[in-house]
N, C-alpha and C positions, 0 to 999 in steps of 0.2 A: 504494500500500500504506500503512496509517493505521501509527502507528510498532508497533514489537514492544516486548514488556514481556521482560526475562529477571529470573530470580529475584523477581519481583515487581514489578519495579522500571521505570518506563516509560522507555524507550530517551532521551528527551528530557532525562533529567537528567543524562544523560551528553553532551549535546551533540550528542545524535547524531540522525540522521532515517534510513530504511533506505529502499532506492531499489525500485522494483516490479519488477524484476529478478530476483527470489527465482528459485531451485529446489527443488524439491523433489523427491527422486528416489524409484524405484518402492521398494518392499520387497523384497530378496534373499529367494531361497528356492533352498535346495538340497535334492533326491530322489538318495535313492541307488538304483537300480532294476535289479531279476533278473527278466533275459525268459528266459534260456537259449538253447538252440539250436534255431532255428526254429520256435520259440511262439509263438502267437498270444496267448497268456496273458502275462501277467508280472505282479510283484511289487514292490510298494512296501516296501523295507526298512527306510528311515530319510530321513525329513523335516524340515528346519529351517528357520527366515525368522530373517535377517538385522536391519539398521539399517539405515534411509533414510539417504543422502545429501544435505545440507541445503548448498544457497549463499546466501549474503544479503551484499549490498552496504551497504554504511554510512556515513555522512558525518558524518566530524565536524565543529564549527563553535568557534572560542573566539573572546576579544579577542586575541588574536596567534594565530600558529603552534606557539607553545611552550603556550600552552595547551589549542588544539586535539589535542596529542597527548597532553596529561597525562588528558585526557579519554574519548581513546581506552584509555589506560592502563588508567585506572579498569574502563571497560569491559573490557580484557579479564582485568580483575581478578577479573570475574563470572564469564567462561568457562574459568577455571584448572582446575575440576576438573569433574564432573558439575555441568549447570545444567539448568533450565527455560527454556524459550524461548515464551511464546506469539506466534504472528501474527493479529491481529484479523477483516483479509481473508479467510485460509485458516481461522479459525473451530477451530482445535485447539493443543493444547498439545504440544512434542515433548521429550522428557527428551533431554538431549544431552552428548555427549562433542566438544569441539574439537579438531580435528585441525590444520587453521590458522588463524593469525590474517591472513594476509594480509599484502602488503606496504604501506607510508604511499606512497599517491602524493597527492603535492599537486594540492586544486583550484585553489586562488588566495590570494593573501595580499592584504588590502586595509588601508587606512589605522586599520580596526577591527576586525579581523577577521582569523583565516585560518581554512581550511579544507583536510581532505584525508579521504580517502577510501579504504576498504581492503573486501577481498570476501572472507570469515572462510567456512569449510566445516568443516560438522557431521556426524556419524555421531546417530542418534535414533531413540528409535518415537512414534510419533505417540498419543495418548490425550487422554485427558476428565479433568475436574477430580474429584477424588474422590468415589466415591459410597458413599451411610450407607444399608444394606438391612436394616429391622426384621424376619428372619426367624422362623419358627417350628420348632421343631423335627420334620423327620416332612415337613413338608409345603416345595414347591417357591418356590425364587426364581428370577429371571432374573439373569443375566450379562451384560452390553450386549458384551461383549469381541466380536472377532472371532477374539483371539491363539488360541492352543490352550489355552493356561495361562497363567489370569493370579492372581500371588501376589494374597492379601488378607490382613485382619487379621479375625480372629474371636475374638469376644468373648463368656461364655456367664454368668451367673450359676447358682455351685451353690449347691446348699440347707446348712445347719447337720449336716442328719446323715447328711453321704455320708461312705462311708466308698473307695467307687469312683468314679469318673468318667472317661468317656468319649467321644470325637466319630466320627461316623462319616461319611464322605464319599461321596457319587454314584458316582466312582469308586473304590470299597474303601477308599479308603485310615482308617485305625482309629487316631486318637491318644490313648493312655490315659496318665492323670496317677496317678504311683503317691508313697507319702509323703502321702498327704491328711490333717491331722488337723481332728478336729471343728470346726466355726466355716463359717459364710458368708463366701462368697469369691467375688472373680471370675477365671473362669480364661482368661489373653490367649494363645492362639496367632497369633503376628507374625510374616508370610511379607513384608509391608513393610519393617520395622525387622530381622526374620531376632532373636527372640527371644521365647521363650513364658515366660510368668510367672502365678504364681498367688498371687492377691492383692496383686499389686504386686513379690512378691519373685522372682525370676530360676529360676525351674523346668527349666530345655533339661535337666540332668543327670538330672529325676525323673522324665521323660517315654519313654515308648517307643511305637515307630510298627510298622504294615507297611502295603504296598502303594502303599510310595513310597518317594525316597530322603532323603526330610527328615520333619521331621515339620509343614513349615508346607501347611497346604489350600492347593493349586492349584485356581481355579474353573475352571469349562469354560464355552466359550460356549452360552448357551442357558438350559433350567433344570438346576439344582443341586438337591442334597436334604444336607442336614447333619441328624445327629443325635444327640441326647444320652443316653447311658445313664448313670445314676448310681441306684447302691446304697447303700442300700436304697429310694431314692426313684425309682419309674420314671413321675412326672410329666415332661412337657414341660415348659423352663423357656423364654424369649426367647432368641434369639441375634439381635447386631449383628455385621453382617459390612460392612466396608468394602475396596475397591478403588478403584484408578482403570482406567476402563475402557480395552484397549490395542486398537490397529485397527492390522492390518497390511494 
């Protein structure tokens, strides 16, 4: 296994190497399901997938043993809260929560050197580096996801003389920006950051939704259709929509 990068940062500067040992576990999915009494029929009520189970083995390396661990430190200095974990071999990126760090077992201590070695386990979903989609409004984009819903950021330019504006989503869902005064603006609904803003300043209170429980666009896999109403202008304007793509 060629080394893993976390938060950016190549496993190597931490003194460390990762052993080809890896795991990586399936994707949880829970069904709740009504067959009733002696049906051949039954019903899907409620579906969800989980976080992968992540193990990786790690070695650290210093000029002593007391180094080797300040090393290890560092590192798990990275995985304290939400990290990014890329693997080069396995070709994805997994967002992760650290559950353990493992114990320090020593591999060897030498006249230049020690070394030791710990096997850290992650909870994670597996994705893609983020993607920039020049949509149009009206007309269809693809979603690479395989999730059900994966958050994005959408980004739409209005015109100087709306006095409404509007997004409308594939699935129903209808986000209207209320408070608009005259002037060009861009308006951010952030289902990544979890924050809409129009023209840079913090909108979540001017905004109202239905056909969801937030107001940030969840995309679907497959294509999508966004659309922009704004009054008095019922031109299309561009929408940039960014995700990173999630595979369960």
């Amino acid at each position: 296994m060629q080394d893993m990068i976390i938060n950016g940062i190549p496993l190597a500067e931490f003194g460390g190497a990762s052993l080809n040992n890896y795991i990586i576990g399936q994707t949880p999915m829970t069904n709740s399901i009504f067959q009733g009494t002696n049906n051949s029929q039954w019903l899907s009520l409620h579906s969800e997938y989980g976080l992968r189970e992540i193990y990786i083995t790690i070695v650290f390396k210093g000029a002593t043993l007391r180094e080797a661990k300040l090393n290890r430190s560092r590192f798990n200095g990275q995985v304290y809260d939400t990290c990014e974990i890329f693997i080069p071999d396995d070709g994805f990126w997994y967002r992760c929560s650290c559950l353990e760090l493992g114990d320090e077992e020593l591999v060897g201590i030498g006249d230049t050197s020690g070394m030791i070695k710990s096997q850290y386990r992650f909870k994670g979903i597996r994705h893609d580096p983020l993607e920039t989609v020049s949509a149009v409004s009206g007309e269809p984009f693809v979603c690479k996801s395989t999730a059900p819903l994966t958050a994005a950021r959408i980004r739409t330019y209005v015109p100087a003389d709306a006095v409404l504006f509007s997004l409308r989503h594939t699935n129903r869902q209808i986000v209207s920006f209320g408070n608009v005064s005259p002037g060009a603006f861009w308006a951010v609904i952030d289902g990544i950051d979890n924050r809409v803003t129009l023209h840079g300043n913090n909108w979540l209170n001017n905004v109202t939704w239905n056909g969801g429980s937030s107001p940030f666009i969840m995309l679907m896999p497959g294509e999508n259709i966004i659309t922009t109403a704004v009054t008095p202008t019922t031109d299309p304007y561009g929408i940039t929509v960014e995700y990173y793509p999630v595979y369960i």
